[in-house]
N, C-alpha and C positions, 0 to 999 in steps of 0.2 A: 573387632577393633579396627578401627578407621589407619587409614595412614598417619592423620592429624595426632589422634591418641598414643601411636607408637612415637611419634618425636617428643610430645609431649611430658612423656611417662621416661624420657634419656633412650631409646630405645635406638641402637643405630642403625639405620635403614640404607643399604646400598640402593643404586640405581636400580639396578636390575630384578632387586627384590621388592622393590614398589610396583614393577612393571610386573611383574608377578602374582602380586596381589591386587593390583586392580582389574588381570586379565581373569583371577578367580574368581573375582567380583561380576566381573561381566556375565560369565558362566553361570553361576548362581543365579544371577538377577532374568537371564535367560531360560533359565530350566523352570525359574518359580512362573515366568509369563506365560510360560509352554503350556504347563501342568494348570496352570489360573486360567487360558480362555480361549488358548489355539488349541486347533484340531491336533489331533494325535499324527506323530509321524513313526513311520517302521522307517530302520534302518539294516534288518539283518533275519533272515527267521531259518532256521535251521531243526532237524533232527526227522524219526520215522512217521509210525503212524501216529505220533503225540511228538508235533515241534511245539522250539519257545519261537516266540516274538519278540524279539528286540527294541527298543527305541522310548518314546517320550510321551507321558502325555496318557497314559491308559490307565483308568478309573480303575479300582477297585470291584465297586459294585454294579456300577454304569454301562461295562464296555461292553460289547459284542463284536464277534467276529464275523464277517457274512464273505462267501466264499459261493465260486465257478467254476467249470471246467468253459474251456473252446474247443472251440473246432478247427481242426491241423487240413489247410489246403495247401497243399504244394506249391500251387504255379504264385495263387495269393499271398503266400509267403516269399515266396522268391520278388515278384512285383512288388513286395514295401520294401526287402530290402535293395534293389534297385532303383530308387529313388536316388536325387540326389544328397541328401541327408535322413538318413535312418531315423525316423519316429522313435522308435522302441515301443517304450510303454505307453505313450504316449497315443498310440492305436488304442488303448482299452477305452473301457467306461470310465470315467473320471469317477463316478456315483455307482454304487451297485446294483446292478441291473432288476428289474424285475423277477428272475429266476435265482437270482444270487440266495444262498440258504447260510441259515446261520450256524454255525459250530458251535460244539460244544468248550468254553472255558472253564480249563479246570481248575485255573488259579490263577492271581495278580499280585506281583512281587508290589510290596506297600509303597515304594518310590514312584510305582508306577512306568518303570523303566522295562520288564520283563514280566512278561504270561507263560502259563504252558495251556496248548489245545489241542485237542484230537481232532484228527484232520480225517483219519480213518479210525473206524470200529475195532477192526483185526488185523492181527499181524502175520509178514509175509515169515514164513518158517528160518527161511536164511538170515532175515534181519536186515541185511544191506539194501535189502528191494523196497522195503518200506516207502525209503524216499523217493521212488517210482509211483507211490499209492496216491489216493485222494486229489482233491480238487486241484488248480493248474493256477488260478487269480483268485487272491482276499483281500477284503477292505477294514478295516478297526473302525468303527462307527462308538464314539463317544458323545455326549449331552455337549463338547465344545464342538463338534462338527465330524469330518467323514477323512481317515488318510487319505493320501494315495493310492492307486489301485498296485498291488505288490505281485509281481511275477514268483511263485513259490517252487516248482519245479522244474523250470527254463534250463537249461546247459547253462553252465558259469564257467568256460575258459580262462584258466588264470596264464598258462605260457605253454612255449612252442618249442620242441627241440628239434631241430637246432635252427635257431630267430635267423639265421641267412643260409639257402641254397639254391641250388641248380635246380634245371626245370629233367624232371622223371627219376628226383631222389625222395625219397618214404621220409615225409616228418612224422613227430609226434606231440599231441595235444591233450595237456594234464586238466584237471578240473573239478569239478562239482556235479552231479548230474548229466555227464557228457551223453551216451549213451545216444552215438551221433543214427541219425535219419540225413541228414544234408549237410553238409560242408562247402562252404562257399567262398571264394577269394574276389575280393573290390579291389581294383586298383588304385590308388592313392593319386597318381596323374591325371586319370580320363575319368574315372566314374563305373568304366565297365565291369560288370559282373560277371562272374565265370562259377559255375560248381563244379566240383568234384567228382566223379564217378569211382571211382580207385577208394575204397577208405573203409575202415573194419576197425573193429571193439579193440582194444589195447588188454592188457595183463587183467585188467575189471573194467567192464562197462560204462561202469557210472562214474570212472576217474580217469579213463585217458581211453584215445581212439588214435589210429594212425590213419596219414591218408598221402598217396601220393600224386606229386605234383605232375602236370603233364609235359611232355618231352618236347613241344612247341611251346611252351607259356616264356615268352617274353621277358628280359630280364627288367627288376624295376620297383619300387616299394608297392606292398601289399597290405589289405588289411582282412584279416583270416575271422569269417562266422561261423558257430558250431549252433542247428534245430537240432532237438532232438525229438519235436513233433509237441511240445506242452507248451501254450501260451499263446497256439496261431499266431496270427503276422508279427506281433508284439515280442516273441520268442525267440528270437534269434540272440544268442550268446557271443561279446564280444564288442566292438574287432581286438582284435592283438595285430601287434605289428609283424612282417617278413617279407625280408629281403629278399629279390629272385636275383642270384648272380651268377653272370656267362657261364655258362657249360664249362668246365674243365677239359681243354685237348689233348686226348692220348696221346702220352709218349711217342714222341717220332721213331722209327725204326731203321735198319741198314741190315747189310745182306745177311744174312744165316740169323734174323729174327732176333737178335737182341736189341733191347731196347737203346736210345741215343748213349746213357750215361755208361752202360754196361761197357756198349760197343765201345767207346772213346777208353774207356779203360783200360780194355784189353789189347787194343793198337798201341797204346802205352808203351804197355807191358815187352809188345812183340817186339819195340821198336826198340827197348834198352835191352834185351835178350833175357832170354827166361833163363833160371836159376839151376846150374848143373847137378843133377840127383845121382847117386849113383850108391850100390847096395855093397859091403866085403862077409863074404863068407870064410869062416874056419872051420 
């Protein structure tokens, strides 16, 4: 029913409820053009060795999935992300390459908004490893055209604890597929690139790593990358933001090694005279 119809019909219509309904409208009129003639887009794709696909636009009977692994070079990866604006994905094939192979689709939710597809044959026994299995990049190839090329097993860094410290304190970094190989900090002023050395698996691999920072790294805004080796250059997770702030100065000291506040305390104390104790026996 039109806005028109709803005044028409006595129907009272606030401000904010027209803006509502015509933003629903938009929504709609954009999902049906989606679904009618543009290429399919992924927004999300998750799970083991059988994830869903997420997004807009995937046929029923039409779609195919066509999936890659890459190849993980260190120095190569480090050189994209030293640039001065990080590609991302944007390093892949736009089109799926010659070797790219297609997956098996097991199903297509009828909106066409969510699939499920086996990405791997078999399952890792623990279960959690799964999402370490099968291909690294897939593309949704529909009769309207070809997504995006979708990074599937990349590191996905969501935050940092604790988002500001000093330089030679152990942060830690939660996530999605962490399961770090390099750890990198950009600096947000200059551009320069710094990694890590210092940095190991957290409580689970695939969900948080800790790494710490170096005892000369410069105070100053940062921006934190987590490889964990899937997606070559294109694979780096991130940045999250963090703050490097001045070293904290140990507590001053004075003679017989207690610390300033200690010390001042107890000259205090001596100087209004200490409190007469004394024991009676019967």
């Amino acid at each position: 029913m039109s806005v028109r119809r709803f005044a028409e019909k006595g129907i009272p219509m606030h401000r904010n409820s027209v803006l509502v309904v015509i933003g629903l409208c938009g929504v709609l009129m954009g999902a049906a053009g989606m679904a009618g003639g543009a290429p399919p887009e992924v927004c999300r794709i998750q799970g083991g060795n059988t994830k869903t696909i997420w997004g807009v636009g995937f046929d029923a009977q039409k779609t195919q999935v066509l999936a890659l692994n890459t190849v993980f070079d260190e120095s190569r990866a480090l050189a994209a992300l030293a640039a001065k604006v990080y590609p991302g994905r944007d390093l892949l094939p736009q089109k799926p390459p010659a070797g790219a192979r297609p997956l098996k689709v097991l199903g297509v939710e009828p909106r066409g908004l969510v699939m499920a597809v086996e990405f791997v044959g078999h399952h890792d026994a623990s279960g959690f490893y799964d999402a370490t299995l099968g291909p690294e990049v897939c593309w949704v190839v529909t009769p309207q055209g070809t997504s995006k090329p979708v990074l599937v097993r990349s590191a996905q860094p969501w935050w940092i604890y604790p988002e500001r410290a000093s330089p030679g304190q152990r942060i830690r970094i939660f996530g999605r597929n962490i399961s770090a190989r390099l750890v990198a900090l950009k600096s947000s002023q200059t551009g320069k690139l710094l990694t890590l050395s210092d940095f190991g698996p957290g409580r689970h691999r695939l969900y948080e790593c800790w790494a710490r920072l170096p005892e000369d790294l410069h105070p100053g805004q940062y921006e934190l990358y987590v490889h964990n080796g899937a997606g070559g250059e294109a694979g780096w997770g991130g940045p999250l933001p963090l703050t490097v702030q001045p070293p904290t100065p140990p507590p001053a000291s004075i003679a017989g090694g207690f610390s300033l506040p200690l010390g001042q305390s107890l000259q205090a104390l001596l100087k209004q005279g200490l409190p007469q104790v004394g024991f009676r026996f019967s």
